[in-house]
C-alpha positions in Angstrom: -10.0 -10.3 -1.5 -6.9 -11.6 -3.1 -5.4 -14.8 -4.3 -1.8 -14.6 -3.3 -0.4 -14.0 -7.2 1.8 -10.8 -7.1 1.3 -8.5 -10.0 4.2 -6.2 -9.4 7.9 -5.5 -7.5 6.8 -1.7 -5.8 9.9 0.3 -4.5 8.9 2.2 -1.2 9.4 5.6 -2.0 8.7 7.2 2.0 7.0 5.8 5.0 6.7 8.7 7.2 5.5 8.3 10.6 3.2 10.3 12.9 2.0 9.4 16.7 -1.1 6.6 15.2 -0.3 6.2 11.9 1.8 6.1 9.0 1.9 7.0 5.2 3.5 4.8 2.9 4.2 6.1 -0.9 5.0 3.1 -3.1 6.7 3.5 -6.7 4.6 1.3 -9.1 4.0 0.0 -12.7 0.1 0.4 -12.2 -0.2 3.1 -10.0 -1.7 5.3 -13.1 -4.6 2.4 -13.1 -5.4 2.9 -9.8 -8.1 5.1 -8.2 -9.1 6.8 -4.9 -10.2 4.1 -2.6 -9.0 0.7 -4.0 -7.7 -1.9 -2.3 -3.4 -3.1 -2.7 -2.2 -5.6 -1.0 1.4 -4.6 0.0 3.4 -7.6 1.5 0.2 -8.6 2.0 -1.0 -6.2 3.9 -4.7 -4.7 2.4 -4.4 -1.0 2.5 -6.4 1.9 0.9 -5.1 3.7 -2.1 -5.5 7.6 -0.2 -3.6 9.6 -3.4 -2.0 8.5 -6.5 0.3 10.2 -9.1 1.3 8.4 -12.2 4.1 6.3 -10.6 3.2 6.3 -7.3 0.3 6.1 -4.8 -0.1 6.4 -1.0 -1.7 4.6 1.7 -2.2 5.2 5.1 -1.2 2.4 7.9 -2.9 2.3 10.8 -1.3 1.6 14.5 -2.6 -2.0 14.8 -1.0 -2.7 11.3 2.2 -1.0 12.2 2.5 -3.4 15.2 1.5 -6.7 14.0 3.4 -6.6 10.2 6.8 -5.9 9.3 5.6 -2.7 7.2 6.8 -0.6 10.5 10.5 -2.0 9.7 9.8 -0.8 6.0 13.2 1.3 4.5 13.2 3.6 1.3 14.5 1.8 -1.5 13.1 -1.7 -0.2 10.8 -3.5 -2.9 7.4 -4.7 -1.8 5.1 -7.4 -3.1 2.5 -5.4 -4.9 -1.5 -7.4 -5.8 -4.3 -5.8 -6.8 -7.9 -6.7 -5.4 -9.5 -9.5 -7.4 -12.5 -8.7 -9.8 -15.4 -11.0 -9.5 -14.2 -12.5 -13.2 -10.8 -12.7 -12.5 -9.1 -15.8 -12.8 -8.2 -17.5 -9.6 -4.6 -19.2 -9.2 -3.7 -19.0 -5.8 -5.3 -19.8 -2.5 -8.3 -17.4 -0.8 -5.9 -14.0 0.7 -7.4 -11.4 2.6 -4.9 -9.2 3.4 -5.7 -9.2 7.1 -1.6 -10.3 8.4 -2.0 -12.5 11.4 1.7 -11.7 12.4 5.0 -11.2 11.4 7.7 -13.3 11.8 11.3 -14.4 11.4 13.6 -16.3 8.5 15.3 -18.5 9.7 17.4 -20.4 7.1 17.5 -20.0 3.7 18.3 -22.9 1.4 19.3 -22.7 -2.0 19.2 -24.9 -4.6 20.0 -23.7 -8.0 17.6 -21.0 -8.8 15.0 -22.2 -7.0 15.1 -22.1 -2.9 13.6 -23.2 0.3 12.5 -20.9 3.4 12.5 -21.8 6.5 10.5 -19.2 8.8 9.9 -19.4 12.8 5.8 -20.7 14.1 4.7 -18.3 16.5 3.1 -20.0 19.3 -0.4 -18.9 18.6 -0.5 -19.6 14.9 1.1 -23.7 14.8 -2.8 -24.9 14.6 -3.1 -23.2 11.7 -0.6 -24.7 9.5 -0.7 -28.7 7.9 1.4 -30.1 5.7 1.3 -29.4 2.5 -1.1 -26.8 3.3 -1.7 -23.1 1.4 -0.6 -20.0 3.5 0.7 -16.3 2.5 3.8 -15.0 3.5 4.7 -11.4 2.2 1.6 -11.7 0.3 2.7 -14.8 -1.5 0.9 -17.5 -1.8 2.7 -20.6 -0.7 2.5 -24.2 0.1 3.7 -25.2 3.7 6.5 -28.3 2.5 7.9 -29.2 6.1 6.9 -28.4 9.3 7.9 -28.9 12.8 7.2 -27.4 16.4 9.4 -24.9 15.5 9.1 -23.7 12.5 8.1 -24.4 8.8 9.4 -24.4 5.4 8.2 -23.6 2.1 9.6 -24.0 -1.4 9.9 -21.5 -3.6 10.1 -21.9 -6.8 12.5 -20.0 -9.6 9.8 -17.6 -11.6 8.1 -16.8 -7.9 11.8 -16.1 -6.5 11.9 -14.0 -9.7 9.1 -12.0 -9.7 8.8 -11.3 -5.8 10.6 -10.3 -3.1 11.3 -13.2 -1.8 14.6 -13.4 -4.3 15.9 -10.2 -1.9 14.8 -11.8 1.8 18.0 -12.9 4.0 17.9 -15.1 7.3 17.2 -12.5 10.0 14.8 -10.4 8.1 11.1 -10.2 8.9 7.9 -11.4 6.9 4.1 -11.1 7.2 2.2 -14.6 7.7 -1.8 -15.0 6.7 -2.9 -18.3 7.9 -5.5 -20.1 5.4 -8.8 -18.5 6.7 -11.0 -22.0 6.0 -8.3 -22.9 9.3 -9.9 -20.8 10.9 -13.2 -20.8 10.1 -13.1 -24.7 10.9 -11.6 -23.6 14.7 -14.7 -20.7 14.8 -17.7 -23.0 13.8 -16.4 -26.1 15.6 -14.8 -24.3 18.9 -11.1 -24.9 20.3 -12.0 -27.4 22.5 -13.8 -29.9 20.1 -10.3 -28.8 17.6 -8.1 -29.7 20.0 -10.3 -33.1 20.0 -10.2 -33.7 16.5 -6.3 -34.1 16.6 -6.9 -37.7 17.7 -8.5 -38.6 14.0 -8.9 -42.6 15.5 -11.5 -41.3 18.2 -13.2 -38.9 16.0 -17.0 -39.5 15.3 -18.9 -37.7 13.3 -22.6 -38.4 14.7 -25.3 -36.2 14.6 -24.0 -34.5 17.6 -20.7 -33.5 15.7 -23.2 -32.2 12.5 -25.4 -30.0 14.5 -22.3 -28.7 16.5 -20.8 -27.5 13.2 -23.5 -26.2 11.3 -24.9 -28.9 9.8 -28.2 -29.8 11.3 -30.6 -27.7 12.7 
């Protein structure tokens, strides 16, 4: 699990495809911590450390990963958002990240105001229930809160030491990012069911009886 707070800039050093697969080799400043078999979250995308040399390490990327994150549009030289699994006494400043990208997706404007900016990135059609105002989601691994939204897209502000330290300071209108929807989103549309969700978006008609409890979990 991670929490969204990116330790380090990486610089992809090769992605070199094959027929199923890839294998990435990212330059790091704690690759000589790592070890066979951890977990990195690159642009938010939780792969396994395969080999590691004192400034780099590699990670194979599966098909299914290739497809649904931008790591397949990946170019030498690029810099990545680089996190580390969590330990079970680490602290905890962002939001709950697993590293499982729901999809990528588009910038769409860029606004900048000083140091700090605003992102404006494109809602796939499949993902808009997921997102709420002022709500937590990860976008290259970064753990954001959603400022605007419409039916179209959604914004989030990004402050200056976050611009500084990711690569969000580098990302242009056109280019591509990975998207993790909060999980508790979904675990609310899993134990409730889509129907009862799309029911609950009427908050005036919503009762919560003893019906609604043991639907959710609640009651035996």
């Amino acid at each position: 699990m991670f929490t969204g707070i990116i330790e380090d800039l990486g610089k992809v050093e090769s992605l070199i495809r094959f027929k199923d697969r890839a294998v990435l080799t990212v330059a790091a400043r704690f690759a000589n911590e790592l070890h066979k078999g951890d977990s990195v979250a690159v642009n938010g995308v939780c792969l396994t450390v395969t080999e590691k040399l004192r400034s780099t390490f590699r990670a194979d990327v599966m098909g299914e990963t290739l497809e649904r994150s931008s790591l397949n549009l990946l170019k030498v030289g690029e810099y990545v958002n680089l996190e580390r699994a969590i330990s079970a006494s680490g602290r905890f400043d962002g939001h709950i990240v697993q590293g499982h990208v729901d999809c990528r997706s588009i910038i769409t404007n860029i606004i900048n105001a000083g140091r700090s900016r605003e992102i404006e990135i494109s809602i796939p059609d499949n993902y808009k229930k997921y997102l709420a105002g002022k709500g937590s989601i990860a976008v290259d691994g970064v753990s954001l809160t959603v400022a605007s939204l419409d039916s179209r897209y959604f914004r989030v502000a990004v402050i200056p030491h976050t611009a500084l330290v990711t690569n969000l300071f580098h990302k242009k209108i056109g280019d591509y990012v990975n998207l993790e929807f909060d999980v508790l989103a979904k675990y609310v549309e899993s134990v409730i069911g889509k129907s009862d969700l799309n029911g609950l978006a009427n908050i005036k008609n919503m009762k919560i009886d003893e019906e609604f409890l043991k639907k959710a979990g609640f009651l035996n």
